[in-house]
N, C-alpha and C positions, 0 to 999 in steps of 0.2 A: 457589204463584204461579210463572208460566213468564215466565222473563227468556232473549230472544233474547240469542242472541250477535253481535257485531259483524258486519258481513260483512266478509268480506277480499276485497277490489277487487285486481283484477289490472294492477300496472301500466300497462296501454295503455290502461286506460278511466279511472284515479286522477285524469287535467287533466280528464277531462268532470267527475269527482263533484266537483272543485275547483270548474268552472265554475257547476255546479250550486249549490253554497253560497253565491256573490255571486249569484246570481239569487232565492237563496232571502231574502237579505239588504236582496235590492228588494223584496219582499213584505211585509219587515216594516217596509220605511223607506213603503211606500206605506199602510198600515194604521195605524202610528205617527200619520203627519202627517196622514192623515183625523181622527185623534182627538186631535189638536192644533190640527184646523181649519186648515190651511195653505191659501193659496190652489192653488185644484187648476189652474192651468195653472204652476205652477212645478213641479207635481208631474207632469205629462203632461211638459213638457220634460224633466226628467229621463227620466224612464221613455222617452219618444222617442229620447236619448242611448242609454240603455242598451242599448236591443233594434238600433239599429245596431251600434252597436261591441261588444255583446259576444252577445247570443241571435240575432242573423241569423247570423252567422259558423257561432257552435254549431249551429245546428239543422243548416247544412250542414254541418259535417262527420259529426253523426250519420246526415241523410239520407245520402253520399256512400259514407262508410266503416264506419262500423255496423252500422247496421241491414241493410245486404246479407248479413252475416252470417248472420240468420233469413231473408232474402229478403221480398219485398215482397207475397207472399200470407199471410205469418203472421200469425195475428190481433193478437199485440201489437206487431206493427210496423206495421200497418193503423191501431191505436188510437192509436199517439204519433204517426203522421201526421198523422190527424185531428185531433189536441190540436196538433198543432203549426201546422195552416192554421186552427185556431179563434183560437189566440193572436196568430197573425200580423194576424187580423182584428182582433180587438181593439188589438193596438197601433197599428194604422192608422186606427182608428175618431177622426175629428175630431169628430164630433156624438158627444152623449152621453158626453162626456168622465169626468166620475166615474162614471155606470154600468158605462163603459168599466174603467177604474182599479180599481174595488170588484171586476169579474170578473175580471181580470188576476192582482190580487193572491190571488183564492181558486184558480183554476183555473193558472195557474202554480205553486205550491205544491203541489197536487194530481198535477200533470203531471211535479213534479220527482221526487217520493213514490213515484209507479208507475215511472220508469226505473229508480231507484234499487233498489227493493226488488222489481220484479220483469224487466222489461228488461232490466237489465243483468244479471241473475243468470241469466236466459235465456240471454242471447248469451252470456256467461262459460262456462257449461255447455257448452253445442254448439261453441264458437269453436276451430277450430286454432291451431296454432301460428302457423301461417305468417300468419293471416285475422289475431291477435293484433297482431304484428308489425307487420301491412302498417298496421293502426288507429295504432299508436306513431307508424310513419312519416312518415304523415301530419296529425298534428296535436300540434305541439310547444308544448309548454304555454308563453303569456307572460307575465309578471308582469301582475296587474290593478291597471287605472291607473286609480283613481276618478276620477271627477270632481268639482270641489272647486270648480267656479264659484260652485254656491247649495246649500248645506246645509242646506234645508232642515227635516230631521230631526232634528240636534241640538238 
C-alpha cells in the first residue's frame, strides 16, 4: 500500500492552505446541517457571510498574486478560474437556494482538493524566490473570525 507523504507548503502560500481549511470547514457545516434538516435560509445567510468576508478576498488574492505565477494561458490556472467564476455564481444564485448550497458544498471541496494538491504544487515548483516573496507580501494572514450570530451546526 502507497502512503503519500505530507506536502510541505512553502511559507508564502501556508495563510492560502489555512484559508483553505475554514472554507473546507463550510462544506461540512453546509452538509451537516442538510442532514439535520436546518432551515436552508439560515444556512444561505451564513454561507452569504462567509464568501464575503472570507472566499471573495481569497480568490482575489490568488487571482492577483498567484496564479500570475503560471500565467493566465496555463491550463490549471485557466481551470481554478473557471471553478472560481462557477462558485462565485453559485454563491450569488438567490433562486434555487439548496440546489445552490448542495453544489457549493461538493464543488468547493473539489476546487479546494485540486489547489491544494495540484496548483499549488505547480506554482511551488516553477515560483522564484523573489515571485515567492512578493505572494507573502502581499497577503498577510488574519486571524479568522467566525461568525457566531447563528450556529446553526452545532
Amino acid at each position: 500500500m502507497k502512503t503519500s507523504k505530507p506536502i510541505k507548503r512553502d511559507k508564502s502560500l501556508q495563510p492560502l492552505s489555512r484559508e483553505h481549511h475554514h472554507s473546507l470547514l463550510l462544506c461540512w457545516k453546509i452538509r451537516s446541517s442538510f442532514r439535520k434538516r436546518v432551515e436552508v435560509k439560515r444556512i444561505k445567510k451564513y454561507a452569504d457571510w462567509f464568501f464575503e468576508n472570507h472566499i471573495k478576498p481569497h480568490f482575489k488574492i490568488e487571482e492577483k498574486h498567484v496564479f500570475p505565477v503560471l500565467g493566465d494561458e496555463h491550463e490549471l490556472v485557466k481551470k481554478a478560474l473557471a471553478e472560481h467564476r462557477r462558485l462565485t455564481r453559485l454563491f450569488e444564485n438567490d433562486e434555487e437556494v439548496e440546489k445552490s448550497l448542495n453544489r457549493i458544498e461538493e464543488e468547493l471541496e473539489a476546487h479546494i482538493r485540486f489547489e491544494e494538491r495540484v496548483l499549488f504544487n505547480e506554482i511551488q515548483n516553477v515560483a522564484s524566490e523573489e515571485q515567492l516573496k512578493l505572494i507573502d507580501k502581499h497577503h498577510s494572514e488574519t486571524k479568522f473570525q467566525e461568525n457566531t450570530e447563528d450556529e446553526f451546526w452545532k
